[in-house]
Structure formats: C-alpha cells, structure tokens
MITI-970969 format. One record per atom (N, C-alpha, C): residue number from 0; x, y, z; atom name; chain. Coordinates in steps of 0.05 Angstrom, whole numbers, m for minus. Example, Ala and Ser with C-alpha at 12.3 -4.5 7.8 and 13.67 -1.06 7.14 Angstrom:
2
+-----+--------+--------+--------+------+-------+
!   n !   east !  north !     up ! atom ! chain !
+-----+--------+--------+--------+------+-------+
!   0 !    264 !   m114 !    156 !    N !     A !
!   0 !    246 !    m90 !    156 !   CA !     A !
!   0 !    264 !    m66 !    156 !    C !     A !
!   1 !    257 !    m45 !    142 !    N !     A !
!   1 !    273 !    m21 !    143 !   CA !     A !
!   1 !    258 !      1 !    157 !    C !     A !
+-----+--------+--------+--------+------+-------+
END
This chain:
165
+-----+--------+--------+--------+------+-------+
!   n !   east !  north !     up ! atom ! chain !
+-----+--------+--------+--------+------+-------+
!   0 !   m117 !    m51 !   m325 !    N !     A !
!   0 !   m122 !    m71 !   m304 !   CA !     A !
!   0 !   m136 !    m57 !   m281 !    C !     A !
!   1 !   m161 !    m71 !   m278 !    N !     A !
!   1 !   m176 !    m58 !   m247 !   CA !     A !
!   1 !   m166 !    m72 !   m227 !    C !     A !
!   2 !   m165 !    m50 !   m205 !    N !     A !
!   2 !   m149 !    m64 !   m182 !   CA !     A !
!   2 !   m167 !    m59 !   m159 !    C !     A !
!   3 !   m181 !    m70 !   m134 !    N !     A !
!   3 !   m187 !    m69 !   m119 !   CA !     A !
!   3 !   m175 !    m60 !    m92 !    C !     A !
!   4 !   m174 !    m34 !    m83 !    N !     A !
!   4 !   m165 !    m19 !    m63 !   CA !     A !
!   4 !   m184 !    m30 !    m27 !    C !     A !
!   5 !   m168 !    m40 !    m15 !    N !     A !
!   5 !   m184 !    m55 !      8 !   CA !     A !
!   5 !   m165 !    m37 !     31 !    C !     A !
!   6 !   m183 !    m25 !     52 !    N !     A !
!   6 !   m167 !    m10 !     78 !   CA !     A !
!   6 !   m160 !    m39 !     92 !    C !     A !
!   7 !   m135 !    m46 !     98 !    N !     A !
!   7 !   m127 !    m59 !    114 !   CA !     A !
!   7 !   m106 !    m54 !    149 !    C !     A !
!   8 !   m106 !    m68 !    163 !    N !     A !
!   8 !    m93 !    m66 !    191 !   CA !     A !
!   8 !    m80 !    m84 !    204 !    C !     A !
!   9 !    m59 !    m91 !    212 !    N !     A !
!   9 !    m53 !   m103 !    232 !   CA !     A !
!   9 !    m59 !   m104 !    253 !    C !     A !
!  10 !    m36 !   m124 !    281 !    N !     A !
!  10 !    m62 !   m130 !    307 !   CA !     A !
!  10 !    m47 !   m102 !    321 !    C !     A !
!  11 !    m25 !    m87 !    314 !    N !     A !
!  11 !    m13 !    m63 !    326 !   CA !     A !
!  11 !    m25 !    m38 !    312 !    C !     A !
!  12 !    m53 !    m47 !    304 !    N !     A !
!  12 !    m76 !    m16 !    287 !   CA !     A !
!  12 !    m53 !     m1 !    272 !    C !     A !
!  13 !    m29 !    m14 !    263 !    N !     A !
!  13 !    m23 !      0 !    238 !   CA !     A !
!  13 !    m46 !     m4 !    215 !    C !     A !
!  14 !    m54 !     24 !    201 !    N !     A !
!  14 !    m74 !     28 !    178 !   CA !     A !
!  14 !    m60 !     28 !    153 !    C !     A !
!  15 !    m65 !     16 !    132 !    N !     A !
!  15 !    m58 !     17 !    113 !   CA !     A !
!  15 !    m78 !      8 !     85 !    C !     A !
!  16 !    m67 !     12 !     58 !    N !     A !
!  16 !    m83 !      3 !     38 !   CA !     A !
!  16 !    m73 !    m25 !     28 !    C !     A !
!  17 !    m82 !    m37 !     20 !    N !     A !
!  17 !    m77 !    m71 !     m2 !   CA !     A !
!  17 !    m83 !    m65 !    m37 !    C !     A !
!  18 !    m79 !    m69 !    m50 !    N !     A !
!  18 !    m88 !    m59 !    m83 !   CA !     A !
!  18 !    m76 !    m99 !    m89 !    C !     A !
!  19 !   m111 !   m108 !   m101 !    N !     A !
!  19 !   m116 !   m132 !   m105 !   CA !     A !
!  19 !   m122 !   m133 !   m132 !    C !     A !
!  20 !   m121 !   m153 !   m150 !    N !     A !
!  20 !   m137 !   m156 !   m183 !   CA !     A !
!  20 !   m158 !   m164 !   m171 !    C !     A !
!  21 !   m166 !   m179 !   m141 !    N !     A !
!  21 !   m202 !   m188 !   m143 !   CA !     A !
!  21 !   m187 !   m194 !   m103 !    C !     A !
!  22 !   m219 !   m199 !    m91 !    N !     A !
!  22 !   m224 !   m204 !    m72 !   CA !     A !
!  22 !   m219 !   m236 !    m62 !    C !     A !
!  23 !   m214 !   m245 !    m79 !    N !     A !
!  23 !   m204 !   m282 !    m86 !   CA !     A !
!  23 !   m175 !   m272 !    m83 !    C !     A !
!  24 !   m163 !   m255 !    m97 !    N !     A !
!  24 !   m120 !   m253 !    m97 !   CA !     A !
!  24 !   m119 !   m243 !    m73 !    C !     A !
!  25 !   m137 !   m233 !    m54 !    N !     A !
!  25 !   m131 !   m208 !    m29 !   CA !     A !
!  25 !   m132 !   m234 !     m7 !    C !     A !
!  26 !   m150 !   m249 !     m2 !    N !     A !
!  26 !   m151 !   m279 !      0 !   CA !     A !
!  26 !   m132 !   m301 !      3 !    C !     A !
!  27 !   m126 !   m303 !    m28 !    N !     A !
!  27 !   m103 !   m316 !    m28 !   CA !     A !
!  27 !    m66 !   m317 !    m13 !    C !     A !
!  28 !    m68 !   m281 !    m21 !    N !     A !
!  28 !    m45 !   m271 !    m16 !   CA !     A !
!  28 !    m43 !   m270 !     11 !    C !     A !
!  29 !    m62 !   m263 !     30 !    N !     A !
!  29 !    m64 !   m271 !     60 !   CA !     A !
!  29 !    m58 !   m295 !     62 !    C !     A !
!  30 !    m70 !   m311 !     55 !    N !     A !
!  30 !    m67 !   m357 !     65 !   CA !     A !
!  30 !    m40 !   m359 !     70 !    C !     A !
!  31 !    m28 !   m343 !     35 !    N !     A !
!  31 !      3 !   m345 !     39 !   CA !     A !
!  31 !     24 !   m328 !     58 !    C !     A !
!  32 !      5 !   m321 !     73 !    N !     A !
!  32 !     24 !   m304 !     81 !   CA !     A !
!  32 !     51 !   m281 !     67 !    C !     A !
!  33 !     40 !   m273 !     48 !    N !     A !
!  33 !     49 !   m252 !     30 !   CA !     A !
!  33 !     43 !   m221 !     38 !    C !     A !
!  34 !     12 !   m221 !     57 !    N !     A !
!  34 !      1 !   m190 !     58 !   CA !     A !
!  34 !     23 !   m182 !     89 !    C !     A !
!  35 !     42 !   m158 !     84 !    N !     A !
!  35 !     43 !   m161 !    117 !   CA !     A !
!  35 !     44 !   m133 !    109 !    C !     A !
!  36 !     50 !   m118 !    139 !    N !     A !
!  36 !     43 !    m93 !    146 !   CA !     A !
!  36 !     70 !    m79 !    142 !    C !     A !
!  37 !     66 !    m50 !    127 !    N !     A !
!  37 !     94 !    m42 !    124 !   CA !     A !
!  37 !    117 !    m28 !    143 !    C !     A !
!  38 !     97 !    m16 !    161 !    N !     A !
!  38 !    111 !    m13 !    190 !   CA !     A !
!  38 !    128 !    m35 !    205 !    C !     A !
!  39 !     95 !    m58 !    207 !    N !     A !
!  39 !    120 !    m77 !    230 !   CA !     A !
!  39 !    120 !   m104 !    223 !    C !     A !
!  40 !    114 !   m108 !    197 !    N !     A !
!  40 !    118 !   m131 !    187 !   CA !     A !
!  40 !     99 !   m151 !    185 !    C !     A !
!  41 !     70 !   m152 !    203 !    N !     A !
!  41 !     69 !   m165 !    217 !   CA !     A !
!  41 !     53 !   m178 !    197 !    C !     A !
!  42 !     51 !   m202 !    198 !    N !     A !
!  42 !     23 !   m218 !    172 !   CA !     A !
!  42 !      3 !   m227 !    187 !    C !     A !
!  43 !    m10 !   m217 !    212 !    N !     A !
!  43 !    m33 !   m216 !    215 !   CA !     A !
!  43 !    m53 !   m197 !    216 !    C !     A !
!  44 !    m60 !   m195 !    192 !    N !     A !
!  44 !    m81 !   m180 !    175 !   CA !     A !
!  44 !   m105 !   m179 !    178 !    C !     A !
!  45 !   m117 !   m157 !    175 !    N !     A !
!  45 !   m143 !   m152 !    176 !   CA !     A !
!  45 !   m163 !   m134 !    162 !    C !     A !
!  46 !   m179 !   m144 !    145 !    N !     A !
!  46 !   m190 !   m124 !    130 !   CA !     A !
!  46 !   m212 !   m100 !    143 !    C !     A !
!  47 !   m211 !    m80 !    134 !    N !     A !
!  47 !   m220 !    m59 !    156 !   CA !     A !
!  47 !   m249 !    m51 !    139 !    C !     A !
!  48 !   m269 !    m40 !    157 !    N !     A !
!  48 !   m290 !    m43 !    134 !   CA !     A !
!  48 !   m277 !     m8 !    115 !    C !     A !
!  49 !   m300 !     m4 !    104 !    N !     A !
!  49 !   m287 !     16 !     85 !   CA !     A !
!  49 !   m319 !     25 !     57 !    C !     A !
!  50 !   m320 !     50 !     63 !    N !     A !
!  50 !   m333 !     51 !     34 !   CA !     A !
!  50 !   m325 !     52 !      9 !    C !     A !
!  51 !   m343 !     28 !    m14 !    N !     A !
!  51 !   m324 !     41 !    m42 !   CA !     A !
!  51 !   m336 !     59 !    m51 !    C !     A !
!  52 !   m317 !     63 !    m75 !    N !     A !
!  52 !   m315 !    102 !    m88 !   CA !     A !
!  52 !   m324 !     85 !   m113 !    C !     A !
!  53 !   m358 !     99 !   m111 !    N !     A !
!  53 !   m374 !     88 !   m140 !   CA !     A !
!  53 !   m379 !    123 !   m153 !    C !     A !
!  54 !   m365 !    116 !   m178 !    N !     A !
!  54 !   m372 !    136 !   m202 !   CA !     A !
!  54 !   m397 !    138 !   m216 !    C !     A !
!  55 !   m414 !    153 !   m196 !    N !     A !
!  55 !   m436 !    154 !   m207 !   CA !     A !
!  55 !   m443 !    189 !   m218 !    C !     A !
!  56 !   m433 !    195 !   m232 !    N !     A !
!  56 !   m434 !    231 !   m230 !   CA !     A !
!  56 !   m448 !    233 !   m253 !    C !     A !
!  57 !   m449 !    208 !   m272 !    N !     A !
!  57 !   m463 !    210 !   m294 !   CA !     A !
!  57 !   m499 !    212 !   m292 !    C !     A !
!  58 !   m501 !    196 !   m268 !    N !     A !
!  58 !   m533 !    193 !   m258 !   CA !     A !
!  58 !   m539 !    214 !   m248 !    C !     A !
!  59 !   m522 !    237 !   m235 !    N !     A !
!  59 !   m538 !    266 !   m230 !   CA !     A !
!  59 !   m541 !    278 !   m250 !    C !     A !
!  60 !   m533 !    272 !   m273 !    N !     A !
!  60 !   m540 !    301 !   m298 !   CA !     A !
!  60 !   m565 !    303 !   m295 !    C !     A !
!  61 !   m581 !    329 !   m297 !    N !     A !
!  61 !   m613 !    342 !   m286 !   CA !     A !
!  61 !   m625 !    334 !   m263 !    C !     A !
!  62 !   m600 !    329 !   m248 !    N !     A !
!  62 !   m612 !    308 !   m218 !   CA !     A !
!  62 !   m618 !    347 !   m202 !    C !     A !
!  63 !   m629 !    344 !   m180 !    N !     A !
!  63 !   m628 !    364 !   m165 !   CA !     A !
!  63 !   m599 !    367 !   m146 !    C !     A !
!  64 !   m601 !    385 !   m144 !    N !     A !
!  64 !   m571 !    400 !   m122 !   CA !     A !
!  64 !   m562 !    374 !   m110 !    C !     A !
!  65 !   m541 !    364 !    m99 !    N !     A !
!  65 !   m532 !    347 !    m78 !   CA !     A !
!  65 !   m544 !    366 !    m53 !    C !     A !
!  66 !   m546 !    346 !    m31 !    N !     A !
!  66 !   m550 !    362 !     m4 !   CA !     A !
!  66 !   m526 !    368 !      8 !    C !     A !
!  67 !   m516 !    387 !     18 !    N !     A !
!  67 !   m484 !    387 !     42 !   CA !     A !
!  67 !   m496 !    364 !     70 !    C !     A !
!  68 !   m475 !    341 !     67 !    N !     A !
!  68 !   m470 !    327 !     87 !   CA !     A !
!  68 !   m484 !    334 !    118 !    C !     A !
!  69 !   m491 !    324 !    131 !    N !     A !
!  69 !   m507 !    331 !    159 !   CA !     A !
!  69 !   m477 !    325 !    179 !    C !     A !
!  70 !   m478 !    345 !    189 !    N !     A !
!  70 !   m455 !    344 !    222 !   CA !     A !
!  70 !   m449 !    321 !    217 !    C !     A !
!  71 !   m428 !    315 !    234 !    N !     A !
!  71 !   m427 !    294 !    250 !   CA !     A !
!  71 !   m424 !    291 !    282 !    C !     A !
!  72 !   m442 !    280 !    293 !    N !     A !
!  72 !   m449 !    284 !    327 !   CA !     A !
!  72 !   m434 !    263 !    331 !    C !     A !
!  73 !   m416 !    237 !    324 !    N !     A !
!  73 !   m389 !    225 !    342 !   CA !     A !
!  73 !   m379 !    232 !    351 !    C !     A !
!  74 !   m369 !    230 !    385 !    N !     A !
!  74 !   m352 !    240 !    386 !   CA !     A !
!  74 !   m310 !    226 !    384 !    C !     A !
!  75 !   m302 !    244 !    380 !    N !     A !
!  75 !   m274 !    228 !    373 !   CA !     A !
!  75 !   m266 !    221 !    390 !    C !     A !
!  76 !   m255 !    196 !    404 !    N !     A !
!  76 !   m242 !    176 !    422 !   CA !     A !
!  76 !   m209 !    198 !    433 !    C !     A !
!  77 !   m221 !    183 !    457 !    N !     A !
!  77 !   m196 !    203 !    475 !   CA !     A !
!  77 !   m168 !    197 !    468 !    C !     A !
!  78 !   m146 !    220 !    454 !    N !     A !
!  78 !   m132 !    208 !    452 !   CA !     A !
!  78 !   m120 !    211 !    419 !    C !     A !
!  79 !   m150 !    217 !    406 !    N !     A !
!  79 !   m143 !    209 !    377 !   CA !     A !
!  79 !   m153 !    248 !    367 !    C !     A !
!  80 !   m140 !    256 !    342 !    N !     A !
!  80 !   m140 !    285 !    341 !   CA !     A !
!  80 !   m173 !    272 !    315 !    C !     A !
!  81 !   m180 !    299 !    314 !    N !     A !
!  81 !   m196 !    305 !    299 !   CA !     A !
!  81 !   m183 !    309 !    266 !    C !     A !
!  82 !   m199 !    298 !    251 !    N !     A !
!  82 !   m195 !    305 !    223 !   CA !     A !
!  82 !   m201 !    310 !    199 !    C !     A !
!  83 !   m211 !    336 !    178 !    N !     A !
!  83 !   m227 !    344 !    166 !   CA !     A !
!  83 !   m208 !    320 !    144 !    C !     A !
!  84 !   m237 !    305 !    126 !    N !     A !
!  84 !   m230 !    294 !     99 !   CA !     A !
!  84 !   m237 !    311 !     75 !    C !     A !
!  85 !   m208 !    295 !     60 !    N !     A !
!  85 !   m208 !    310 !     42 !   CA !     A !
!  85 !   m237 !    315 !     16 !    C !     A !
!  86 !   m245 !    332 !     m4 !    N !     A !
!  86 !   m262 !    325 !    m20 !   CA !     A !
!  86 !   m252 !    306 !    m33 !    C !     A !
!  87 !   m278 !    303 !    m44 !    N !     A !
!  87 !   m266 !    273 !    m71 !   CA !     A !
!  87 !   m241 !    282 !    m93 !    C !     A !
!  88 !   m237 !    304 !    m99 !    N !     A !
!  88 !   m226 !    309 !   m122 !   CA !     A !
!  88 !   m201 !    323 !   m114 !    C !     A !
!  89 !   m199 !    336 !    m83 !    N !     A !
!  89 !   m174 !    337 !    m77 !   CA !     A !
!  89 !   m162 !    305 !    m61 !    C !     A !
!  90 !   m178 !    290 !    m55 !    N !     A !
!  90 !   m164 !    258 !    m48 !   CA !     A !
!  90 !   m154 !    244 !    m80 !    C !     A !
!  91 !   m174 !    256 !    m96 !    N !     A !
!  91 !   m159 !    232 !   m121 !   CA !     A !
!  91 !   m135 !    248 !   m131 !    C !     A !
!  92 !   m131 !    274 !   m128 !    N !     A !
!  92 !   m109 !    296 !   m144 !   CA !     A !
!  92 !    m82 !    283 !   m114 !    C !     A !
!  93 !    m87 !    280 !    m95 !    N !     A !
!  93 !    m81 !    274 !    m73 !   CA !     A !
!  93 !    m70 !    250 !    m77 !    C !     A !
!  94 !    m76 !    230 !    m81 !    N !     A !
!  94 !    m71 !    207 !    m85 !   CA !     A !
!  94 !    m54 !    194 !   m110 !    C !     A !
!  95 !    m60 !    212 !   m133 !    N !     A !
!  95 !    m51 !    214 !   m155 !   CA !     A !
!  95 !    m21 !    228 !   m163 !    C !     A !
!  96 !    m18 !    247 !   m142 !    N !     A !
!  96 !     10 !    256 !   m135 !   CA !     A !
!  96 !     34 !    236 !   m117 !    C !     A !
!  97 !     14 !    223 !    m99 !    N !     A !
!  97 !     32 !    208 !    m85 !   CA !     A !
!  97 !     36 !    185 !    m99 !    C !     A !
!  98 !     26 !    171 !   m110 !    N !     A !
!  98 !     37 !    151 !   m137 !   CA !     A !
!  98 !     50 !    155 !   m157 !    C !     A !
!  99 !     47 !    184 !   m167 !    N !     A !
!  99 !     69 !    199 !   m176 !   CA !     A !
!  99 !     96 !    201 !   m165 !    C !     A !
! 100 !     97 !    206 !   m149 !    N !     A !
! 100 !    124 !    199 !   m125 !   CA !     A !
! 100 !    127 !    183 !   m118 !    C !     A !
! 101 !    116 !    168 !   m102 !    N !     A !
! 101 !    123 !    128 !   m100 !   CA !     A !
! 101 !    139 !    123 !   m135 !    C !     A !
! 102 !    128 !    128 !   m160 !    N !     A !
! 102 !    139 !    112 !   m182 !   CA !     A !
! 102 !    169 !    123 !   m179 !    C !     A !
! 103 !    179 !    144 !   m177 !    N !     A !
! 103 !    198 !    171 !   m188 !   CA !     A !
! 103 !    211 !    158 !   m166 !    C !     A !
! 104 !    207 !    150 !   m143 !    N !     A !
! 104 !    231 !    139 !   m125 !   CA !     A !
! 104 !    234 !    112 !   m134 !    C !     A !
! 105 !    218 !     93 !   m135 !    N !     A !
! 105 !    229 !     64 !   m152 !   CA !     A !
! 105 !    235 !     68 !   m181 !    C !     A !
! 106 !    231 !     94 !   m194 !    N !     A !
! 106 !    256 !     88 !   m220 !   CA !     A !
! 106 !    273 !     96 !   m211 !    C !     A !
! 107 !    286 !    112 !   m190 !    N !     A !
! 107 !    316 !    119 !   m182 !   CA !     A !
! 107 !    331 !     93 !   m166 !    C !     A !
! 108 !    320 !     73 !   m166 !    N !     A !
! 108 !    326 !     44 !   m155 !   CA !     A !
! 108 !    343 !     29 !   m165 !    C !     A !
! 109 !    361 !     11 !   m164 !    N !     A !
! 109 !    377 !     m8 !   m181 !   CA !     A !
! 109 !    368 !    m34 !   m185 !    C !     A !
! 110 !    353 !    m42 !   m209 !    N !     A !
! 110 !    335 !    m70 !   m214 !   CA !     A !
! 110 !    360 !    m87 !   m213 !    C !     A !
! 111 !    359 !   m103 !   m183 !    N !     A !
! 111 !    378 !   m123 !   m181 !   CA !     A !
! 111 !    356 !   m156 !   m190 !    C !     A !
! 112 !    339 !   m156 !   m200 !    N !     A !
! 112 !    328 !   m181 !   m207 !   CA !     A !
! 112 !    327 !   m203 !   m184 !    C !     A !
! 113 !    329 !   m223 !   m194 !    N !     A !
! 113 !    339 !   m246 !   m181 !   CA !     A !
! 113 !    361 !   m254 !   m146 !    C !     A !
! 114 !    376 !   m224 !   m161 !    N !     A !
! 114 !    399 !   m221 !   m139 !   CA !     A !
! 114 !    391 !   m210 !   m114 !    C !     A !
! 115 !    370 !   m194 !   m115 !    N !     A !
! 115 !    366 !   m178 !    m88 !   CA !     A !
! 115 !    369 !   m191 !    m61 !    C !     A !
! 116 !    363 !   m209 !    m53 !    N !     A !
! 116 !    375 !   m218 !    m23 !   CA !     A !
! 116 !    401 !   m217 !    m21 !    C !     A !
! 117 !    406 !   m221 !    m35 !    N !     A !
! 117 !    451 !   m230 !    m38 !   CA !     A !
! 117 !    459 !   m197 !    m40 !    C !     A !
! 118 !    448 !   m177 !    m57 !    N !     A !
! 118 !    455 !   m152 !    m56 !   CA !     A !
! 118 !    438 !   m142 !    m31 !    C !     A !
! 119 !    416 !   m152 !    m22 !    N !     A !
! 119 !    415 !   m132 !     m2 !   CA !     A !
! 119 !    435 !   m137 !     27 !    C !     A !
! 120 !    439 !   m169 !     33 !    N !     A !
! 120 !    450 !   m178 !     53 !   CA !     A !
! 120 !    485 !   m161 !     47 !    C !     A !
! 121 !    496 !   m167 !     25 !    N !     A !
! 121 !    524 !   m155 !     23 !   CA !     A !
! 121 !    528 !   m118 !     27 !    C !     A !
! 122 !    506 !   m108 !     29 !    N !     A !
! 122 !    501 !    m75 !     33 !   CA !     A !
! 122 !    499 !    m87 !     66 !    C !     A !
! 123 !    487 !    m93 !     76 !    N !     A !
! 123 !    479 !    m95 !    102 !   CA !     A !
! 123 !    507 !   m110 !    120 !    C !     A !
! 124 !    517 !   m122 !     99 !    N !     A !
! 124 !    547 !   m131 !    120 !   CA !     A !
! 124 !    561 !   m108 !    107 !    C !     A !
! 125 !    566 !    m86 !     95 !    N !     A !
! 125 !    588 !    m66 !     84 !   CA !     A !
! 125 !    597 !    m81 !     61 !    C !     A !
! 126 !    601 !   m105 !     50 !    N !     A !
! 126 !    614 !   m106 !     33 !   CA !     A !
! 126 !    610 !    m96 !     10 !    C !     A !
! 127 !    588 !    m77 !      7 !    N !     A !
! 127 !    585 !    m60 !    m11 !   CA !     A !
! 127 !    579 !    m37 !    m13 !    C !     A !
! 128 !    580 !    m22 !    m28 !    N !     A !
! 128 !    566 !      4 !    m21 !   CA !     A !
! 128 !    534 !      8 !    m19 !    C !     A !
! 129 !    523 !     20 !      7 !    N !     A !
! 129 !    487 !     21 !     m1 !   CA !     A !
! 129 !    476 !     40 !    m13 !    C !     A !
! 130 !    462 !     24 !    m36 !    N !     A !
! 130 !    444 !     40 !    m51 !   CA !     A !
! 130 !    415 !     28 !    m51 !    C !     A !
! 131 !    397 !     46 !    m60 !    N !     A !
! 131 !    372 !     32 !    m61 !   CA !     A !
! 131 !    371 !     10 !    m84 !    C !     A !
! 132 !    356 !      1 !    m74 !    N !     A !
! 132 !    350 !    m28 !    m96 !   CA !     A !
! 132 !    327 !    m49 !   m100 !    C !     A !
! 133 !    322 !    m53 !   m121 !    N !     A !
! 133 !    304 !    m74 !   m125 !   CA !     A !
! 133 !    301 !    m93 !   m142 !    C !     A !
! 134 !    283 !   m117 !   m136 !    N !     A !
! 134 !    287 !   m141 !   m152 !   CA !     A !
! 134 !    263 !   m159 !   m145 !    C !     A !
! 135 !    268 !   m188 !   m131 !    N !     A !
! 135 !    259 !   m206 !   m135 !   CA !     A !
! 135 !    268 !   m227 !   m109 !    C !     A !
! 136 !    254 !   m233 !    m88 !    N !     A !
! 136 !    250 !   m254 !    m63 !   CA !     A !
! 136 !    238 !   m269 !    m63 !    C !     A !
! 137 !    241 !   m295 !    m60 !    N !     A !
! 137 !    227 !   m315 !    m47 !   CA !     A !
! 137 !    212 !   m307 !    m30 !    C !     A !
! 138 !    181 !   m321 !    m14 !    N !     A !
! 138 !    170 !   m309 !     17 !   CA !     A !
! 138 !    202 !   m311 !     36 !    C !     A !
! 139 !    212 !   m339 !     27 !    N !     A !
! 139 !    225 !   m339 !     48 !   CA !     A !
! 139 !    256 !   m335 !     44 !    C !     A !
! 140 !    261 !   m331 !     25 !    N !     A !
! 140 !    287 !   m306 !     29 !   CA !     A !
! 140 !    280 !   m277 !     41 !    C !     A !
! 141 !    251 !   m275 !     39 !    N !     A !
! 141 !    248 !   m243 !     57 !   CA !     A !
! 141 !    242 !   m247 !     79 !    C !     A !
! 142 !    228 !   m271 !     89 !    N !     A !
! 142 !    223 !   m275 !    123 !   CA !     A !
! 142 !    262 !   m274 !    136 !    C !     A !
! 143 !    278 !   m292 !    117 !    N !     A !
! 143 !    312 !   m289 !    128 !   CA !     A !
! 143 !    319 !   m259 !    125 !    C !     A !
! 144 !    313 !   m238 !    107 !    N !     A !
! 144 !    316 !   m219 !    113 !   CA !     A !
! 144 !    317 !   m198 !    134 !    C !     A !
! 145 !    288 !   m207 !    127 !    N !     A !
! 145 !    285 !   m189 !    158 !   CA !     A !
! 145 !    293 !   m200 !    192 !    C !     A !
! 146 !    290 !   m225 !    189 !    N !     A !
! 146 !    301 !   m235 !    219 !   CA !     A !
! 146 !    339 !   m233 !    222 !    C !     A !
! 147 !    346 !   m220 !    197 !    N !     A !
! 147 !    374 !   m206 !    195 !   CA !     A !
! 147 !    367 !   m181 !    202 !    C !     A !
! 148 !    356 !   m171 !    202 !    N !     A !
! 148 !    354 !   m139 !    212 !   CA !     A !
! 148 !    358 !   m126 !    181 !    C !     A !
! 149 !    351 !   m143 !    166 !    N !     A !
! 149 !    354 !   m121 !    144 !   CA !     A !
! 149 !    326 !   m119 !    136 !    C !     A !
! 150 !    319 !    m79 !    133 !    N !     A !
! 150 !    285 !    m72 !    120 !   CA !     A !
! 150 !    283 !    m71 !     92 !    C !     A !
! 151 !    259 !    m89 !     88 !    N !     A !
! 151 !    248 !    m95 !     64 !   CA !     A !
! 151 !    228 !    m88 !     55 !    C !     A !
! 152 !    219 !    m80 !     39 !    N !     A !
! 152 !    191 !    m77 !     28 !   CA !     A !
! 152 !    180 !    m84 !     m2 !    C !     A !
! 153 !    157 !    m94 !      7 !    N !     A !
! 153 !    151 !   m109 !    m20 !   CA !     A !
! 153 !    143 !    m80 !    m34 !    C !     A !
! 154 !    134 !    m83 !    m68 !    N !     A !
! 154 !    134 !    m62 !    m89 !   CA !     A !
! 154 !    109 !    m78 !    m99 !    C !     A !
! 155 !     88 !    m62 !   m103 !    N !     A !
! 155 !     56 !    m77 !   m117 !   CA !     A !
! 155 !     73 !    m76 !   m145 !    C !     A !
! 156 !     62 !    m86 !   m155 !    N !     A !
! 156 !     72 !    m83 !   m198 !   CA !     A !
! 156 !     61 !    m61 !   m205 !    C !     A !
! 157 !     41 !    m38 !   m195 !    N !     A !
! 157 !     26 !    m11 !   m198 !   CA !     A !
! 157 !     53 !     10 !   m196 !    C !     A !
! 158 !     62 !      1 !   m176 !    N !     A !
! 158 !     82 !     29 !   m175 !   CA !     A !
! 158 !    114 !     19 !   m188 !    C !     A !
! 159 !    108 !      8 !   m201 !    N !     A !
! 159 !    140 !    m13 !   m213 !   CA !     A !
! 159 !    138 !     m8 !   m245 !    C !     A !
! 160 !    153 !     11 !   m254 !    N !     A !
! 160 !    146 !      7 !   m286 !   CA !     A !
! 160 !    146 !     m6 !   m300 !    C !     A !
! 161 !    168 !    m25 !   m299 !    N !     A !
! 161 !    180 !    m41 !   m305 !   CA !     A !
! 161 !    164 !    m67 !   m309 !    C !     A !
! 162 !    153 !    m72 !   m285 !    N !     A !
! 162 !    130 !    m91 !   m284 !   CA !     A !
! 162 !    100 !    m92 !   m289 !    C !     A !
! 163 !     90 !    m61 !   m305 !    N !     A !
! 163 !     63 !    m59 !   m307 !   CA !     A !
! 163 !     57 !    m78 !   m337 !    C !     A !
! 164 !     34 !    m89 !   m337 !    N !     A !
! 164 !     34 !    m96 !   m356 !   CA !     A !
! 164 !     10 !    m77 !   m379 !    C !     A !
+-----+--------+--------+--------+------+-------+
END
C-alpha cells in the first residue's frame, strides 16, 4: 500500500507528519475532524508546503557527477537554532529505525478492541491497574476522553501490526 507522507501543523506551529492512501483521505479525514495534532490536540490543521522524495537514481546511470548543493544565504529567524539535514540515506535509515520502534512499543500494548474508552477511563479513575493499551474509539468517545483529562493517541494502521493489511 502507497501512502502519502504530507508535513503538517497546527495554529500552535506544532510540526508534524500525516501518512494518507491519497490526497482525497488527507481531505476527508480533516472535514471530519479526525486529523489533530499530537501534542495539543488541536484539529485545526494545516498542510505545510514540503518537497516530495522522487526516486529518480535510475535516470543518473552515465548521467555526469551530481553538483554539491550551493550555500545557503537565509538567514535563520531570531530565536530558532540552526540545523544541518540529514542525507537522503541517513533520513531513510533514520526514519526506518524509528518505525522500527514506534511498531516494538505498540506490540508491547494490550489490544483492548472495542473496550478501550471503558479500559482507558477505569485506569484513569484507579480502578485498575495502568498499563498501556490499545483498541478502538468513536471520534467522539475520544473528544470525552480527552475533555476527561485522559491522553490519547490515535495509531495510523502503518505502525499497528495487527492492522496492516
């Protein structure tokens, strides 16, 4: 399954990524108010511009040298630190580790299905013991969530084994 990776933001410039099946579900899932921000919740969204990562490495075979990149004369906004990016191949080894780790912490999770509000609310009053967990919300069993003070986070089906198809 190809997935469309879109830089997204809230109106508090939290930065983050979205991973969409198409530019129509990235769309949709905004209308519904489904995309929110994982910091502060917030569902007003904003797509950030962004370059995509086109695999073209096949079109240089007998191409000439690449050129090294020219400076860059911006200067960085007061306030904000400077930061070397990574190459392409230490961002994808980069990237590819940390989804490695995102999965390895949701298999150590307890697939509560269906139940998850009811298990997470009963951890959040003590009546149970807290463990991590996951399952399955309504939008609006997770909007009551969280206006309980209890933190939630949605799981894409990418990092969910269970759910890849």
């Amino acid at each position: 399954m190809a997935l469309k990776v879109f830089d997204l933001s809230c109106e508090h410039d939290h930065v983050f990524e979205g991973w969409f099946s198409s530019r129509d579900s990235f769309q949709d899932q905004l209308a519904q108010g489904l995309v929110r921000c994982p910091v502060c919740h917030s569902d007003q969204i904003t797509r950030r511009v962004s370059a995509p990562h086109l695999n073209v490495s096949h079109l240089r075979a007998g191409s000439a040298p690449r050129a090294e990149p020219a400076a860059r004369s911006e200067s960085v906004p007061q306030g904000r630190a400077a930061v070397a990016a990574p190459s392409g191949d230490q961002l994808a080894r980069l990237q590819a580790e940390v989804l490695r780790q995102i999965r390895r912490i949701v298999r150590q999770t307890d697939d509560v299905g269906s139940r998850f509000a009811d298990e997470a609310r009963r951890m959040h009053n003590g009546e149970i013991e807290e463990r991590p967990i996951r399952g399955q919300a309504s939008l609006q069993e997770c909007r009551d969530l969280v206006d309980e003070g209890i933190s939630i986070m949605p799981i894409p089906d990418i990092l969910d084994d269970d759910r890849l198809q």
